[in-house]
Structures are given as C-alpha cells and as structure tokens.
N, C-alpha and C positions, 0 to 999 in steps of 0.2 A: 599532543594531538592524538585523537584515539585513532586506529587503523580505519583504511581508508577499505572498506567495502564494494562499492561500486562507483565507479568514474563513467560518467559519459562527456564523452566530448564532440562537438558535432554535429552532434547527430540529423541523420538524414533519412525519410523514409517515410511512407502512406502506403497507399491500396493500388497498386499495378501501376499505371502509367502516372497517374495521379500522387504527385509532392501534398505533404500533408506539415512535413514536420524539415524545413529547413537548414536551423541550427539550432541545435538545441544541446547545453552543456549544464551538468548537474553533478554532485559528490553526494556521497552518503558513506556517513561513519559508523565503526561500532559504537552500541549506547547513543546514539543520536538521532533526531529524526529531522529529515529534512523534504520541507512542503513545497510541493511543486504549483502554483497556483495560474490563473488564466481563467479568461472569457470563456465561455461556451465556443467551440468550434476553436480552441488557440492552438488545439494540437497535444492536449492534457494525457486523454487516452490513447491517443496515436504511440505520443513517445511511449506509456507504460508496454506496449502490444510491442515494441519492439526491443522491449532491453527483457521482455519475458518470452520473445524468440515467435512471438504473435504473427508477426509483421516481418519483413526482411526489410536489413536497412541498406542503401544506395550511397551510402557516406557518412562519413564519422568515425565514431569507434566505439564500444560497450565493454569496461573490463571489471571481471571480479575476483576480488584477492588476488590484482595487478596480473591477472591472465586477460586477454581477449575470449570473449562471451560470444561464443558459436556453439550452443549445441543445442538441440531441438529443444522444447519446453520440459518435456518432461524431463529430461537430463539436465536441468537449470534447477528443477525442483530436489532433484536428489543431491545438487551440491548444495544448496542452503538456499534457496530462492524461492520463498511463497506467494502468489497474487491472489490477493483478494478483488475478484472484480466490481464495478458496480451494477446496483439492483439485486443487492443481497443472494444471490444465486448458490442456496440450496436445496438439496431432495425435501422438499415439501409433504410426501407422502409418508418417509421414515420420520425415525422418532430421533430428537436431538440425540441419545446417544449413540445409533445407528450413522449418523450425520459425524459424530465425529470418531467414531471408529474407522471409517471411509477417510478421513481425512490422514489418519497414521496407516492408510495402507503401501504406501510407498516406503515404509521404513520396516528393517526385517527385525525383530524383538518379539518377546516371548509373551501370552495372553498378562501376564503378571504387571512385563511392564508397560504394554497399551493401556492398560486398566488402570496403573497409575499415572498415564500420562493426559487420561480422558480426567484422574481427580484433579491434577492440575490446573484443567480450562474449568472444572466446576468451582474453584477457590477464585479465578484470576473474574469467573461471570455467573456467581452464585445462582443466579436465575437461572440458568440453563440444568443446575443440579437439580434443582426445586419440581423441573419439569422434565428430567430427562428420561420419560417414559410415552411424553407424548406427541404426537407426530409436528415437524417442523410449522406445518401450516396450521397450528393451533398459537402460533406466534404473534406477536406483535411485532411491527416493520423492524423496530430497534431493537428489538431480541432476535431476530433474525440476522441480523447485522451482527450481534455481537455473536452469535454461531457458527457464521461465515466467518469469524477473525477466527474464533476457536479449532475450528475446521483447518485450516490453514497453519496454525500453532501447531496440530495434532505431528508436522511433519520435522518439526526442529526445527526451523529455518534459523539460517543470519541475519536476513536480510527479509523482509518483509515490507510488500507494496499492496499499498490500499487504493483504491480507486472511491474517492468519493464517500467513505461510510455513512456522512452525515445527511445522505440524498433521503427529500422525503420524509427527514425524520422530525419528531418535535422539540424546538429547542431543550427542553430540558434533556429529552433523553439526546441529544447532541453532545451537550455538557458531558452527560454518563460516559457516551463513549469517550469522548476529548480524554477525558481520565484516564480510561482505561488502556490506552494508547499508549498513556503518557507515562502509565507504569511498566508498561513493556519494555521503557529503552533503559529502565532500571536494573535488567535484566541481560545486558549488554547488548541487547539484538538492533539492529541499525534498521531503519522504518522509511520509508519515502512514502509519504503521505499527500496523494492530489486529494485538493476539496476546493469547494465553493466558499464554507465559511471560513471567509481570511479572518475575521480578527479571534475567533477562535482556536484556529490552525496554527496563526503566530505565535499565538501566545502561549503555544509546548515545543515550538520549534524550535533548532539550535542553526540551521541553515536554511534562507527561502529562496527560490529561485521562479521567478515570472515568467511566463512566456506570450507574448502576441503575435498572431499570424503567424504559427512556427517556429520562432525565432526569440532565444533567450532575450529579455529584456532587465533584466535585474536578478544578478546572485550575491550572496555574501550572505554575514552571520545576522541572524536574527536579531541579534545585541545592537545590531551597528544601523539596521533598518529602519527609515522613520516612516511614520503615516503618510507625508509628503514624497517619501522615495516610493511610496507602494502605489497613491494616486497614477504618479509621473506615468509606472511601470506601467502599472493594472489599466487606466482608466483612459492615458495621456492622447491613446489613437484614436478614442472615440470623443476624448476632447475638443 
C-alpha cells in the first residue's frame, strides 16, 4: 500500500452554528487519487474548506503524514497541501505566467529554479506555454482550469485537492483534464478529487468515497465499486 497522506475520519463541521458536514471519513494516498462524489448541497465543499483549515471543524479528526492538521491554511500549504477551488479562480488581469509565478511564491528558491519550475507546468499544459504572455482572461473556461491546477503545482504540493475542475466545462475539454489529473498521480503526488462527473471521475480513481446529507455513504477501492453500489450511494435517498 502506498503511504497514507491524508486521513479524515469523522469529520465534523459547517458555517458557525450551522452543521453542514456530519460524518464524513475519507483516505488519500501517495500516487493515488481519491474522488469524493455527492449531490449538490451533500457537504462536498464544506468537507474540502475544512481539511484546508477553511472552516473549523466541531468533531472528527484531519491528519497528514499521520500528524493532526491544525495549522491555519497557509501553513497547510507550506507543508504540501495545495487547493484548487472551484470556478477557476484566477488573476484574470495577469498574464498566465504572472499567474503562475504567484503561485511558487510561497517556496523560497532561486529566479533559475521558479523559471524551471513554471517549464514544468508549460510541458504537463502545453497550452498555457503557447500563451503565456497573455492575460489570464483571454482564456477559455478549460484553460483556465488547467492554470488554476498549474498555479497550485507552482507550490510542490503532496497532496493536492481539486474542487470540481470539470464545472462548466465541455465534455471534451473535461476528458483533457480527466487526463491530466490522471497523469499527476504518476508523479507520486496523492489527489482528492470532488466532482460532479462520476463516471468520469471513477474511471482515474483508485479510492471513491460518497457522501449524502453530510454523512459518508460509500468508501472503498474503485476496483471493488459497482454502478449499482454508486446508484444505492449517489442516488438511493432521492429514490
């Protein structure tokens, strides 16, 4: 089994008085990605916002590299913890490589090797090289998306959590990223990936974990998952 990167177990936690997310338990390994899937409203972003120190949690537990995960966000990012949120969110006004220079600012390294670490994300999203003089808002939705993963790479992370990349986008360029994702965990880096397109999603996952109304409803390996286990999960309470 590869090393276990992040553990939640429990998990407890929403917006001040307000329970959003009940029980909710998930793994993520190195070189593995494991997809967190649910309704609209299941408690998808709640959990991400609290295991990236977003949200405070009221019960459970968050540990990475078998420590408990308490330190504000930015200090989650400086030990290997990248989030890419959803709705593509970035500086629209700079130019893609502006965008991802900002992104390796939290790592101290010398102009030589930020400059090779920005050719890196132009090899892993060729397009963004082809462009990277001109301002992010000269993008298309899915190029953006993949700038915002690039961005987020710019910091080394281990462990890397995407919220949704496929929102909005068109199936094909869904497909593009699905790939590109899926060459990430090649790379050892361990991925928790929430999205909407399940049979997409499954289908680069190594671990899926459901959740409705807060509360895990289906984890285990993606190998072992059938269409009929994901229905019961995904669909069973609105059956």
């Amino acid at each position: 089994m590869s090393e276990v990167l992040l553990e939640v177990a429990s998990l407890k936690t929403g917006y001040g008085d307000l329970t959003v997310v009940r029980d909710v338990s998930l793994t993520v390994r190195a070189g593995e990605i494991t997809v967190l899937l649910g309704r609209n409203g299941a408690g998808k972003t709640t959990t991400l916002r609290a295991i990236t120190g977003l949200n405070r949690m009221s019960g459970g537990s968050v540990s990475y590299l078998g420590e408990p995960l308490a330190d504000a966000p930015h200090k989650r990012v400086a030990k290997g913890i990248s989030y890419v949120q959803e709705g593509k969110k970035v500086f629209r006004e700079l130019t893609i490589e502006q965008n991802l220079l900002l992104g390796g600012f939290s790592r101290k390294m010398s102009k030589r090797a930020l400059a090779d670490s920005v050719e890196e994300i132009y090899q892993l999203f060729p397009i963004l090289g082809s462009k990277r003089a001109l301002p992010a808002a000269s993008m298309s939705g899915g190029q953006q998306q993949m700038l915002a993963i690039g961005q987020a790479l710019m910091a080394k992370p281990k462990l890397l959590i995407l919220d949704e990349p496929s929102q909005g986008l068109a199936p094909v360029i869904v497909k593009e990223v699905m790939e590109r994702v899926h060459e990430l965990k090649n790379t050892g880096l361990g991925i928790l990936l929430v999205e909407q397109a399940v049979q997409e999603s499954v289908a680069i996952a190594d671990e899926v974990s459901v959740i409705e109304m807060g509360r895990t409803t289906l984890h285990g390996a993606a190998a072992d998952i059938t269409i009929e286990d994901l229905q019961n999960a995904y669909f069973g309470a609105a059956a």
